[in-house]
N, C-alpha and C positions, 0 to 999 in steps of 0.2 A: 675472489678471482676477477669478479667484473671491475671493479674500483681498480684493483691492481694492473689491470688491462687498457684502462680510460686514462689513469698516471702514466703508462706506458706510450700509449699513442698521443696525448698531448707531449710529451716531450718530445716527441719526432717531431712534432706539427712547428712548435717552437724552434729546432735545428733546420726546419728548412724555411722557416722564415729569418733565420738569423744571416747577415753578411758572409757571405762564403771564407773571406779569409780572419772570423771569429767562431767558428762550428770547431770545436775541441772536447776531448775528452771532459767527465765531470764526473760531480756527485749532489744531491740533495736531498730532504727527507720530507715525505707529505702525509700530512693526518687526514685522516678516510672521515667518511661520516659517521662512522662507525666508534671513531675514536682510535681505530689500530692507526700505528705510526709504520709508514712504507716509506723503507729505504731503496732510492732509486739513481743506481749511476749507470753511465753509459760512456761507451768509449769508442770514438770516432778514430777511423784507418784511412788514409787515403792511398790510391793506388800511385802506380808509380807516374805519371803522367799526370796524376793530380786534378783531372775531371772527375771523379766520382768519389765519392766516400762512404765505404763502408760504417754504420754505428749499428752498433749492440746496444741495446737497451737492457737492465735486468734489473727487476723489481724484487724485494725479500720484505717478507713480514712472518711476523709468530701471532698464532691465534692459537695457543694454546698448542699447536704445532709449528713450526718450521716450515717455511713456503716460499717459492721462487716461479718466476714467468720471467723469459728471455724473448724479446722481440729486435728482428733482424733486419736490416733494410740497406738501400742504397739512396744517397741524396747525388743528382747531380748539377754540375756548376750551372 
């Protein structure tokens, strides 16, 4: 859960270091130290005025179970 949560907020960290008119929806897949493979897309909204952007973050991996963590935030211009 914590590796899954560190994948999670580095990719925010990265979206608001990136040029505001290149911040868009994705996908990519990261291996833990562990060796699980976490699947991490996110998908970026902007309101209508276009100063703030909603993204959703959500991470999945199987450790023998099925598992998800969704982290939410706002970036603004």
């Amino acid at each position: 859960m914590t590796e899954a949560a560190t994948f999670a907020q580095d990719r925010l960290e990265e979206l608001r270091a990136t040029p505001w008119t290149m911040i868009t929806t994705g996908s990519d897949t990261r291996q833990g130290a562990t060796g699980i493979v976490y699947t991490r897309s996110w998908e970026v909204v902007p309101n209508t005025a276009d100063t703030l952007r909603t993204v959703a973050i959500t991470l999945s991996w199987n450790d023998r179970v099925s598992h998800s963590i969704r982290l939410l935030s706002v970036i603004g211009q």
